[in-house]
C-alpha positions, 0 to 999 in steps of 0.5 A: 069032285072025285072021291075015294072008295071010303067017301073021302075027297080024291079030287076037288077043284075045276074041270075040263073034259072029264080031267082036272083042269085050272084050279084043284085039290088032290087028297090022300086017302086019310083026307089029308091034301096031297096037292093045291094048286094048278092043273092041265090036262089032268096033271100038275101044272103051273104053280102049286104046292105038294103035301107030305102024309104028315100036311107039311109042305113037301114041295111049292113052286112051279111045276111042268107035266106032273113033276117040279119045274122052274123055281120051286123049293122043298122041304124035309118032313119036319118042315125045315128046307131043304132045297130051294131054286131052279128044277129040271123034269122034276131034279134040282138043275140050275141055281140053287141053295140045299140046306141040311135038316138042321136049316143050315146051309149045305151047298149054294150054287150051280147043280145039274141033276138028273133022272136016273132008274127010279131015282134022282141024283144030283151034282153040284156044278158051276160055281158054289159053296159048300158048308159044313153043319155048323155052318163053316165054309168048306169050299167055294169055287169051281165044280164040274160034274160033282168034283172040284175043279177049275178055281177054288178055295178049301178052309179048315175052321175059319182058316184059308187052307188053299187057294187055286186050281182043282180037278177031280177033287185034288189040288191040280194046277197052281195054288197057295196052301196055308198052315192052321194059324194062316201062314203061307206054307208053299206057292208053286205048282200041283199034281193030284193033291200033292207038291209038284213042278216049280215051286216055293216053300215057306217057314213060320216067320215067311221066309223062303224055304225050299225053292224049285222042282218039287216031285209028289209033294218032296223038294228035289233040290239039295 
């Protein structure tokens, strides 16, 4: 056992070689735990669970020299989730879920973070879903590296606004977009968020409208 200057416990659990080893509790200085859990070679490791100053749950799951990694989930101060699924060194990096302080659900799918200066930052990559707070579907699809891109669809409500290829956030490629009560606007071709190349526009009543070349979202046709 390893205590504080104030007499409080620092550390209580198993030992090897004058480190923590196997089995372990790790306390701030107020008495509250910090961690419980596994330990190797004097740091966190294997399965254990990471303490706020408040004693709510920080962070349980695996972790790796010290830091979170493998499948583990984390939790804002007041107790609702805030992330749960696979780490890397210490950064969501994998599949995973992140919700937002209210408990509903931010974004589900691939992430890929990384340690940078003092702290972490992570992308949404692969394929997943974002949500607003109200818990709407926003987009599911296709990210790269935090953007948009490859497959994907966009909504407005409960309303499919697009369908089709992404990049940089912008629709880019081929797509169908659609009006607020979910009438067929245009099918055709994209260029950075806008109408271009061949394309189809449609009325109200799903007729065609304007088909042919289309430049920065105008019909070129007469």
């Amino acid at each position: 056992t390893l205590y504080f200057a104030n007499g409080e416990f620092e550390y209580k659990g198993q030992w090897r070689k004058g480190v923590p080893q196997g089995q372990g509790m790790s306390y701030f200085a107020n008495g509250k735990p910090k961690y419980k859990g596994q330990w190797r070679k004097g740091v966190r490791d294997g399965q254990g669970t990471f303490f706020f100053n408040n004693g709510q749950f920080e962070y349980t799951g695996q972790w790796r020299k010290g830091v979170p990694h493998g499948e583990g989930t984390s939790y804002f101060a007041n107790g609702q989730l805030r992330y749960k699924g696979q780490w890397t060194k210490g950064v969501r990096n994998g599949q995973g879920t992140s919700f937002f302080d209210n408990g509903k659900v931010e974004y589900t799918g691939g992430f890929r973070g990384q340690q940078k200066y003092f702290g972490a930052w992570y992308l949404k990559h692969g394929w997943g879903a974002l949500y607003n707070q109200a818990g709407q579907l926003l987009y599911d699809g296709q990210w790269v590296q935090g953007d948009r891109a490859g497959l994907g669809a966009s909504f407005q409500g409960t309303t499919l606004q697009y369908i089709g290829e992404w990049k940089r956030n912008k629709r880019h490629g081929y797509g169908e977009s659609y009006g607020a009560d979910g009438e067929l606007l245009y099918v055709g071709e994209w260029k950075r968020g806008r109408e271009d190349g061949d394309g189809t526009s449609y009325d109200k009543s799903g007729q065609p409208l304007y088909e042919g070349q289309w430049k920065q979202g105008e019909y070129q046709g007469v």
